[in-house]
Legacy VTK file of the C-alpha trace (Angstrom):
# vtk DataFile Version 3.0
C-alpha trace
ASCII
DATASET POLYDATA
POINTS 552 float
128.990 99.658 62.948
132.522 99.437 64.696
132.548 103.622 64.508
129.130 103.950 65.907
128.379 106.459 68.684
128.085 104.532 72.085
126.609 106.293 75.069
127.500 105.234 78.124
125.960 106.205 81.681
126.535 108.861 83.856
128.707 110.989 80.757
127.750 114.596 80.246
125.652 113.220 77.223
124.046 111.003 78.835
122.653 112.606 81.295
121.812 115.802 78.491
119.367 113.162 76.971
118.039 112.151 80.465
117.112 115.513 81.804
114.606 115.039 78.396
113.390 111.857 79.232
110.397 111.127 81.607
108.069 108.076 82.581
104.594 108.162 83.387
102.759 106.825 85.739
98.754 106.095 85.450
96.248 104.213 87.675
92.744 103.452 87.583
91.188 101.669 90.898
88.291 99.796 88.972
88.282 98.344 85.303
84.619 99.975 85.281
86.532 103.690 84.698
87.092 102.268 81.020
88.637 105.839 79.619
90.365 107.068 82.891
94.262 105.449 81.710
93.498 107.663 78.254
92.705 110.384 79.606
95.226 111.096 81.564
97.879 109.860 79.221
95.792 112.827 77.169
97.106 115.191 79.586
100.534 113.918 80.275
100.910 114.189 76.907
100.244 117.740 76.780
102.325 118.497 79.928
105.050 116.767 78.496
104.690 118.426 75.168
104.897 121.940 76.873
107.977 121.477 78.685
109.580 119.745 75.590
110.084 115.911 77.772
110.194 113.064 75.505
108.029 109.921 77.554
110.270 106.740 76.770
108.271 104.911 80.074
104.920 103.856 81.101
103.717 102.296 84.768
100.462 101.529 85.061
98.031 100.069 87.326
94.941 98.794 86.361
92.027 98.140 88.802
93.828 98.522 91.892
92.928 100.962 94.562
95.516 103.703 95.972
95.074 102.470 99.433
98.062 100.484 99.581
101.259 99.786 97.736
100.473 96.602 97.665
99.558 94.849 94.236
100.442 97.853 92.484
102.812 96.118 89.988
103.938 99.324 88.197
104.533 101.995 90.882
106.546 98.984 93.016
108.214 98.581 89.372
108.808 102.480 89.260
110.137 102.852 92.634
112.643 99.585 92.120
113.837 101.178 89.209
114.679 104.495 90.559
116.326 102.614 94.022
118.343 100.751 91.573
119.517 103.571 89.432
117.584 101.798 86.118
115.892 104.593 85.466
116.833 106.594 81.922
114.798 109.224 82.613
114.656 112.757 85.233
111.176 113.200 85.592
107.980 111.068 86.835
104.706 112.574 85.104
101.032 111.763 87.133
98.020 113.364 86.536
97.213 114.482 89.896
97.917 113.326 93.438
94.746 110.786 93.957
96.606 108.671 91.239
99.956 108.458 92.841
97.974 107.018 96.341
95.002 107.760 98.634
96.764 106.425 101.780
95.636 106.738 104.801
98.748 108.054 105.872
99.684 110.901 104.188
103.370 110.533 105.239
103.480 107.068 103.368
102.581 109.528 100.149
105.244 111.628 100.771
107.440 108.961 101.157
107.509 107.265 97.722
107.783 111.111 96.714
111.029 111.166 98.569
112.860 108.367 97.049
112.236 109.785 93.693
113.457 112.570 95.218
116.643 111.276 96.639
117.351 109.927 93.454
117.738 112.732 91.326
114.173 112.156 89.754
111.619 115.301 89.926
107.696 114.202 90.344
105.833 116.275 88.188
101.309 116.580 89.010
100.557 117.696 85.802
96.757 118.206 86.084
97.639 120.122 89.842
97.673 123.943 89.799
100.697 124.305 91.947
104.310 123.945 90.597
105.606 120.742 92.402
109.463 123.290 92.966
109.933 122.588 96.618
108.035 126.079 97.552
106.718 126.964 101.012
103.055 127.468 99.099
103.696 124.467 96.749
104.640 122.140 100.206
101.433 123.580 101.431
99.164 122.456 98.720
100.240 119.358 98.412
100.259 118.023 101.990
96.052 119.247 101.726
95.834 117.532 98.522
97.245 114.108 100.119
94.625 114.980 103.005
91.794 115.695 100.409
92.443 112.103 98.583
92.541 110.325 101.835
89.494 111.442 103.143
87.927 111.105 99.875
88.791 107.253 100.496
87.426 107.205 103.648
84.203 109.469 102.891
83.063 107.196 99.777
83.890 103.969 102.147
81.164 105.037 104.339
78.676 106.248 101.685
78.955 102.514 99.710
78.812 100.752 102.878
75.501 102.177 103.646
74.324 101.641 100.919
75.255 97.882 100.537
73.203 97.804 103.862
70.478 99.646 102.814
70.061 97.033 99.472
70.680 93.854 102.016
68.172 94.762 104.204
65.536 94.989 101.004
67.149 91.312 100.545
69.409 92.545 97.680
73.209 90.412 97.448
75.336 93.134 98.054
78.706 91.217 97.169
80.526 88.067 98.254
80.652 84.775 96.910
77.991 82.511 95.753
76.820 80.270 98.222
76.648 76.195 96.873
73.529 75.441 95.575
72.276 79.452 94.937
72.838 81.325 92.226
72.266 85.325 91.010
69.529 86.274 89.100
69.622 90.089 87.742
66.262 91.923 88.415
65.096 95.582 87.309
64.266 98.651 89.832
60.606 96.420 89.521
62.408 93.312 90.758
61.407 91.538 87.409
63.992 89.194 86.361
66.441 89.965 83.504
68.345 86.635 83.563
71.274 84.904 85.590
74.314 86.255 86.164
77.294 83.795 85.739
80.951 83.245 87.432
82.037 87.144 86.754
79.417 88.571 85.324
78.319 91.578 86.907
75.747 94.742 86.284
76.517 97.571 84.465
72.675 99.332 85.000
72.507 101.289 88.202
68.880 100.655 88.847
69.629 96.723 88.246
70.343 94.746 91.345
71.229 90.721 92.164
68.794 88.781 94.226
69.498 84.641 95.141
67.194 81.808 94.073
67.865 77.993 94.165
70.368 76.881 92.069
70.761 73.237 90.216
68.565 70.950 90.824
71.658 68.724 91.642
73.138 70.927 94.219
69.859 71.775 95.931
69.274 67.958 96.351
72.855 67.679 97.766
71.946 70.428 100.736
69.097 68.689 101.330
71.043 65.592 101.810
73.712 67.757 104.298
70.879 68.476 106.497
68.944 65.575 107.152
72.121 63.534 107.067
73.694 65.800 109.503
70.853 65.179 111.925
71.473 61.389 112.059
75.484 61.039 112.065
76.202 64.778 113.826
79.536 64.579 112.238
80.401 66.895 109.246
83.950 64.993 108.690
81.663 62.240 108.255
79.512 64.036 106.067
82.033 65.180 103.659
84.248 61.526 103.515
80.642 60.218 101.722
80.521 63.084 99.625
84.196 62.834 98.410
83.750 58.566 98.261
80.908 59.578 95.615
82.839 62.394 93.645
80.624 65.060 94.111
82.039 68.228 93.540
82.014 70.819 96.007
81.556 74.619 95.888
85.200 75.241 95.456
88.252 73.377 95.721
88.447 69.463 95.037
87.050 67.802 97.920
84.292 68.407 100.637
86.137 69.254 104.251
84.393 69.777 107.339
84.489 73.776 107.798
82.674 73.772 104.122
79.894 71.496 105.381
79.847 73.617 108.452
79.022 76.766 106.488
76.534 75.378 104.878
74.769 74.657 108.191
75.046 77.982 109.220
74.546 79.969 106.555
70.603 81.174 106.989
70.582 81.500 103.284
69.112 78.234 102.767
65.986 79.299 104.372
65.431 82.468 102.652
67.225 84.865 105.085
70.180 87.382 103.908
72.313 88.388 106.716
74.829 91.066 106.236
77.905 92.964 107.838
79.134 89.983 110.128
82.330 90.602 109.213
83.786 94.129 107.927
87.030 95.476 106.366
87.056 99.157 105.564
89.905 100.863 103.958
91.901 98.344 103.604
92.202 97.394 107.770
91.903 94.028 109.220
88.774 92.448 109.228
86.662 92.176 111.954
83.524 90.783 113.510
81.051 92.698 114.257
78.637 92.139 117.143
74.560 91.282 116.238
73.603 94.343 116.808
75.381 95.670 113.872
74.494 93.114 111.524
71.802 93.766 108.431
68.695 90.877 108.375
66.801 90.354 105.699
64.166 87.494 106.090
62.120 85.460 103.797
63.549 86.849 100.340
64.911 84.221 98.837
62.999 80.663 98.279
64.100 78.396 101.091
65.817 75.068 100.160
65.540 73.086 104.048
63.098 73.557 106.620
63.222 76.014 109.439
63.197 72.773 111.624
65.969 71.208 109.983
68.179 74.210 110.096
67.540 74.920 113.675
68.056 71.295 114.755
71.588 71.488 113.158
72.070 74.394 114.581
70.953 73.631 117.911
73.708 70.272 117.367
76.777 72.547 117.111
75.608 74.753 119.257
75.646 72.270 122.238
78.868 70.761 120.785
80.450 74.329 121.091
83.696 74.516 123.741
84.268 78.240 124.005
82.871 78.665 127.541
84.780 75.073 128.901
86.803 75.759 132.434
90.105 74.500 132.599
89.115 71.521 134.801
86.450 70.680 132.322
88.715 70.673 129.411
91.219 68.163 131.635
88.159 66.159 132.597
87.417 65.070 128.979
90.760 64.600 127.854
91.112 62.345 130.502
87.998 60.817 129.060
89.002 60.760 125.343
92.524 59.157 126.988
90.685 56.505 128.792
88.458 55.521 125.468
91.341 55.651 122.886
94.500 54.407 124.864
97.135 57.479 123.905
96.214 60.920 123.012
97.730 62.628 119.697
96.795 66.465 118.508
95.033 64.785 115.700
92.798 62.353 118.008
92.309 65.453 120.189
90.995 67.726 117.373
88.698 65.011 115.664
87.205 64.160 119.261
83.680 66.199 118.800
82.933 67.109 122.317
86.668 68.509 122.862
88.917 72.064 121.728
91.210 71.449 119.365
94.687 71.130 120.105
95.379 74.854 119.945
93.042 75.999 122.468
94.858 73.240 124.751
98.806 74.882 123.749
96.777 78.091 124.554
95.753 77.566 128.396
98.427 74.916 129.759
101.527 76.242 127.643
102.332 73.165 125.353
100.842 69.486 125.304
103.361 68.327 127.423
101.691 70.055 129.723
98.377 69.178 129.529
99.706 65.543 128.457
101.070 65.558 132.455
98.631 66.827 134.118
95.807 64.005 132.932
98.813 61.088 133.723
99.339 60.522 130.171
103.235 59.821 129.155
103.737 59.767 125.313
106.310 57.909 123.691
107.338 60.986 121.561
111.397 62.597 122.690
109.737 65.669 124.699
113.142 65.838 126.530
114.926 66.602 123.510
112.244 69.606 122.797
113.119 71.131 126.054
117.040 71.815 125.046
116.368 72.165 121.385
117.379 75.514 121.195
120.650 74.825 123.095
121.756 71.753 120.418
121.138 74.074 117.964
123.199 77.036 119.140
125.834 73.675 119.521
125.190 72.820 116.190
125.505 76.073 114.507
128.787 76.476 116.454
129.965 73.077 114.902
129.161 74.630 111.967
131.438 77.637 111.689
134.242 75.754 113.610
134.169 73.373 110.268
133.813 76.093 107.858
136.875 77.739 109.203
138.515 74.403 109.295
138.138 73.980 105.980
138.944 77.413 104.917
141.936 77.019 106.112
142.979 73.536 104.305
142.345 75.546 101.184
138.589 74.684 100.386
135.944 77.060 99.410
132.939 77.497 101.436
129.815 78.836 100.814
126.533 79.098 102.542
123.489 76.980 101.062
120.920 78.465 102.467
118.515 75.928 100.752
119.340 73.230 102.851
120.851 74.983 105.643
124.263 74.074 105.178
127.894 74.464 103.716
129.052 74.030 99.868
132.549 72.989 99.520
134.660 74.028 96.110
131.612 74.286 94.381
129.969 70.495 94.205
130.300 69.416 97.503
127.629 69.532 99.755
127.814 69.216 104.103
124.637 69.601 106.044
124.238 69.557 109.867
121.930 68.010 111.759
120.766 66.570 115.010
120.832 62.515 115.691
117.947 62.346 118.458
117.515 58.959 120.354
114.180 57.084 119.511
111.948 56.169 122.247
113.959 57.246 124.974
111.763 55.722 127.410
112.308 52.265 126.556
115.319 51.577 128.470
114.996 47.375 127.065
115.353 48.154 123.563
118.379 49.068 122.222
119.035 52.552 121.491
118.356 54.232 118.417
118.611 57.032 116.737
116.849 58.898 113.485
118.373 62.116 111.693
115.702 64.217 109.473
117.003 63.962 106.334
114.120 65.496 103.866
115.245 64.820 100.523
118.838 66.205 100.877
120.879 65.940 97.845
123.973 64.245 97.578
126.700 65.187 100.588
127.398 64.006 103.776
125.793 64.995 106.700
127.491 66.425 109.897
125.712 65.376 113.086
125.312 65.254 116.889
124.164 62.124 118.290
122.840 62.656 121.693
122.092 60.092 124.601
120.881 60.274 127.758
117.430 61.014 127.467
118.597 63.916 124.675
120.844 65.662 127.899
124.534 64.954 126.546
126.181 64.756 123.769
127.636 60.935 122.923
129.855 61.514 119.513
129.779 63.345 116.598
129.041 61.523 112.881
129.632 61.320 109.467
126.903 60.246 107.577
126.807 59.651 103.727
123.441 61.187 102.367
120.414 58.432 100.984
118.801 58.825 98.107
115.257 57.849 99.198
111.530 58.869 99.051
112.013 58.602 103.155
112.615 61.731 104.880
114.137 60.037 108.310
117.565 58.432 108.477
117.034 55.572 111.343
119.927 53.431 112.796
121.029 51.636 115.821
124.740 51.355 116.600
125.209 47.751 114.589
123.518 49.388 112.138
125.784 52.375 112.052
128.834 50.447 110.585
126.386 48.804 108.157
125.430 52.381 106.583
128.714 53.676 106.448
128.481 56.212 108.996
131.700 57.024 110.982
131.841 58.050 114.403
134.777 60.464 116.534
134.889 61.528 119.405
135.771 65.111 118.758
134.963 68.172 116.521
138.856 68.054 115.406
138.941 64.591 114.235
135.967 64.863 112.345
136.772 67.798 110.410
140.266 65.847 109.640
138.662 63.243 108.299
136.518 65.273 106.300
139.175 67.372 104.726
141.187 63.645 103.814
137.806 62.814 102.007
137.749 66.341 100.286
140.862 66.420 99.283
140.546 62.889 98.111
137.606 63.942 95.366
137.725 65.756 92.430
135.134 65.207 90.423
133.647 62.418 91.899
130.757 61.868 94.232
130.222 60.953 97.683
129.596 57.468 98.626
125.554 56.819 98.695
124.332 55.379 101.729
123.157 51.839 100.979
120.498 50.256 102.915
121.554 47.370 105.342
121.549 43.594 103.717
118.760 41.198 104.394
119.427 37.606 104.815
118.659 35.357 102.499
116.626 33.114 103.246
117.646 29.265 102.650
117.251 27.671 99.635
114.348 24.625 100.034
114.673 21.686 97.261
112.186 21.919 95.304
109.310 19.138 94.721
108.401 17.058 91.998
105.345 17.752 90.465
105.340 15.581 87.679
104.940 18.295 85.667
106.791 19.274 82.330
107.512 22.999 81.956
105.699 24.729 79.115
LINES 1 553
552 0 1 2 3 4 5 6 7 8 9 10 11 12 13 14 15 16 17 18 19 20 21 22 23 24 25 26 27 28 29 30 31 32 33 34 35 36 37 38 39 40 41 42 43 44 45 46 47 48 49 50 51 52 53 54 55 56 57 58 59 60 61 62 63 64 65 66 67 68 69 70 71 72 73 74 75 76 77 78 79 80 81 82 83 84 85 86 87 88 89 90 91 92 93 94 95 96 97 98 99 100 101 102 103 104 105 106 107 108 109 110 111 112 113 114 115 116 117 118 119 120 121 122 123 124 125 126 127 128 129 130 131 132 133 134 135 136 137 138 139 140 141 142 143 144 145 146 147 148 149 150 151 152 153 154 155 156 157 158 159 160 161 162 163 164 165 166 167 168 169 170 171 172 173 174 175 176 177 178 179 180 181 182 183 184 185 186 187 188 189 190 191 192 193 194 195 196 197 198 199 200 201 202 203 204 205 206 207 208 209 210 211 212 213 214 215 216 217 218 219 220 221 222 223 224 225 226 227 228 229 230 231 232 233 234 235 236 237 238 239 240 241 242 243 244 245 246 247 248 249 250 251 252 253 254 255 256 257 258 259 260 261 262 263 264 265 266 267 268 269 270 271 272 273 274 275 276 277 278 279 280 281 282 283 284 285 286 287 288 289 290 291 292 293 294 295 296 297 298 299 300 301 302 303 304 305 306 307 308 309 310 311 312 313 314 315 316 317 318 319 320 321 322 323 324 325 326 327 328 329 330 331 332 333 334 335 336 337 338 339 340 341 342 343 344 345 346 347 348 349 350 351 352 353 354 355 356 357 358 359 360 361 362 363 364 365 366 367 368 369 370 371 372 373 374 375 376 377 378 379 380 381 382 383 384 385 386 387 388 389 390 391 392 393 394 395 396 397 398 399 400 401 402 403 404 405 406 407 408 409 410 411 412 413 414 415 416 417 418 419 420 421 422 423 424 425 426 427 428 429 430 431 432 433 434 435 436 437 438 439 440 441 442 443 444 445 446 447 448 449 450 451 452 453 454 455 456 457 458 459 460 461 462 463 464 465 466 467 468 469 470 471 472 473 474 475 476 477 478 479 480 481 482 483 484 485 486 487 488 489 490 491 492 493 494 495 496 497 498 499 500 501 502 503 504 505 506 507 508 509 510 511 512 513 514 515 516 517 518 519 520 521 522 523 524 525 526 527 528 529 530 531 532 533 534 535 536 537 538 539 540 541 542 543 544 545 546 547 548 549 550 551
């Protein structure tokens, strides 16, 4: 074996063996075309035969459509390959253009083409009756061919769309999820029915179709509940804390939330109505809502579970609840009511308030909370003045951060950027991370001042940071600070503390990086102090009583 022949890359012989060498590529866009991957392996095979190429790859893509590069594992495989000059082979094989994409943009086709191109690599259509050589005619061809595929895409989106309206309007499921409490039956082309169709099942008989009927008995006592309960409580966080407090599973997921009691409210299924095309996504786009006029009703075909009064007295509830057409006076007017009933206002007591937007809408029209916050006379406690001149501590701190990486550079250390943690790694074990010390409760000019560094689970190190004063407006020192290990993710300390938890202050950035490099230089394989927690006082010792009592 020490004689053997070795071939290495790029020598004559290797590439000799390449320019004999191909992959293939093969897609099918549904698991339904069950003998599409053979046959055109069949006829890649034959191509390949004829022009004397040995395959030694296969990419393939099963169920996924050509509309996008995305989730197409083996042609994202292929093209990293070629980009990283993996492949061992000259020549791509496909049976026809529709398989190597239908996009919508026929450049996007071309594309992919090019980088196999660029490479070296020759893309062979081996079911195509043009030579793929570069040719005027053969450029031609190919550029209608991507057209013919993409339009093919877009002419077959419109046929099945109108026909999955067509079949909701005779009250027909035409796709989706199950709703809670339904489930599919399969009837014939004389809506007789053939059984129930499970989690994935599916038809395989074109004049078969799916229908809805009442599911468990369990479930369809549980929607009952939602609905009358709903009536009495109008809350639907309410509504799904007693569901999760008696472990009743929902639909999906682990536990009941709000927006899934919600949908049940709304959805018109539960009184025997299909509605369809609400929402729509064609070829891939964005999806969008659709206006009423658009949508596909299909009433009284499937058996109702609640009463048409019950479902249009919830709805009527959220309806009247809803805040979409609120001025910006009114929305001020009932925070200032929600502030006078709970004492303080928080995003979270905003958004659980039921006759106010969520916090969002609120950072949408008045800029941030602060805003809104000011302009109902509410003051929170929380550091908003640090918030206005984040960004400029940060372009400080990021300063600090180079100016100690060069620092230490220079006193011989290696540094390296841990991205992780969003810091420095020193020779290889040492870890520095830099952060800002904000001042707690700046507003409380009695107390005495302290500050809190975010810490979140950083591994052992020290920690570089700016301790600010002033209402968060000037810088008062720099620190050291020994990293904790701790479940807490917040570092909190007042300046008698600060001695207490090891954490050493200077004055400047020079003195602190000289005392760093003393401690660097001072560790080999050791590591860094842990920052211990402050002592407690023990409390005195009381004599104990006589009890009369022998110990057992």
């Amino acid at each position: 074996m020490g004689n053997a022949l070795v071939i290495r890359r790029n020598t004559q012989l290797a590439k000799a063996q390449r320019a004999l060498h191909a992959a293939q590529y093969v897609r099918m866009s549904t698991d339904r075309q069950r003998y599409s991957i053979e046959n055109q392996a069949v006829v890649i095979a034959a191509y390949a035969q004829t022009h004397n190429l040995t395959i030694v790859r296969t990419y393939r893509d099963e169920g996924e459509s050509g509309l996008k590069l995305k989730n197409r594992l083996g042609l994202i495989q292929l093209l990293d390959d070629v980009q990283s000059e993996r492949a061992d082979f000259d020549h791509i094989l496909i049976y026809d253009i529709s398989r190597w994409g239908r996009f919508q943009d026929t450049d996007e086709s071309a594309y992919y083409e090019f980088i196999c191109k660029q490479a070296g690599i020759k893309v062979s259509y081996c079911a195509e009756q043009f030579e793929n050589d570069g040719c005027m005619v053969s450029s031609i061809v190919k550029n209608i061919k991507r057209v013919m595929a993409a339009e093919y895409s877009r002419e077959l989106s419109v046929k099945v769309h109108a026909g999955a309206c067509r079949f909701a309007s005779m009250g027909f499921k035409s796709g989706g999820l199950t709703p809670y409490a339904l489930q599919r039956v399969l009837v014939d082309e004389e809506h007789q029915p053939k059984g129930i169709l499970r989690k994935g099942d599916r038809k395989y008989i074109q004049t078969d179709h799916v229908k809805l009927q009442p599911g468990e008995l369990k479930e369809v006592t549980v929607v009952k509940w939602i609905f009358r309960r709903f009536l009495d409580v109008k809350s639907e966080q309410a509504l799904a804390r007693e569901l999760n407090r008696h472990s009743i599973p929902p639909c999906s997921g682990e536990r009941w939330t709000g927006p899934k009691i919600t949908r049940i409210l709304r959805n018109e299924n539960y009184i025997g109505n299909i509605i369809y095309n609400r929402l729509s996504s064609k070829l891939g786009t964005k999806r969008v809502r659709n206006s009423s006029d658009k949508w596909v009703r299909s009433e009284g075909c499937i058996e109702p579970i609640v009463s048409v009064d019950d479902f249009l007295a919830a709805r009527k509830i959220i309806a009247e609840r809803r805040v979409d057409g609120l001025t910006e006076g009114e929305m001020l007017a009932r925070l200032r009511r929600t502030l006078k009933k709970e004492g303080r206002l928080t995003p979270r007591i905003i958004s659980k308030t039921v006759d106010l937007p969520s916090h969002h809408v609120y950072r949408a029209h008045f800029g941030t909370m602060r805003n809104a916050y000011r302009l109902v006379g509410y003051l929170p406690e929380r550091n908003f003045e640090y918030m206005d001149s984040r960004h400029m501590w940060l372009h400080r701190l990021s300063e600090l951060q180079s100016q100690v990486a060069t620092q230490i550079e220079k006193a011989g250390g290696q540094v390296v950027l841990n991205g992780l943690a969003d810091g420095l790694r020193v020779n290889g074990m040492i870890n520095i991370y830099f952060r800002i010390a904000q001042i707690e409760h700046p507003a409380r000019d009695h107390y005495a001042p302290r500050w809190f560094i975010q810490r979140r689970n950083l591994p052992d190190g020290w920690i570089v940071a700016m301790r600010l004063a002033d209402r968060s407006t000037t810088l008062l020192d720099y620190l050291l600070v020994p990293t904790i290990r701790t479940d807490r993710n917040t570092i909190r300390f007042s300046e008698k503390l600060r001695t207490r938890f090891r954490i050493v202050s200077f004055k400047t950035p020079g003195a602190l990086v000289r005392s760093l490099n003393r401690r660097l230089a001072s560790l080999n394989t050791a590591a860094p102090t842990k920052l211990r927690p402050p002592k407690t006082p023990r409390k005195t010792d009381h004599p104990k009583r006589s009890t009369g009592r022998a110990r057992r």
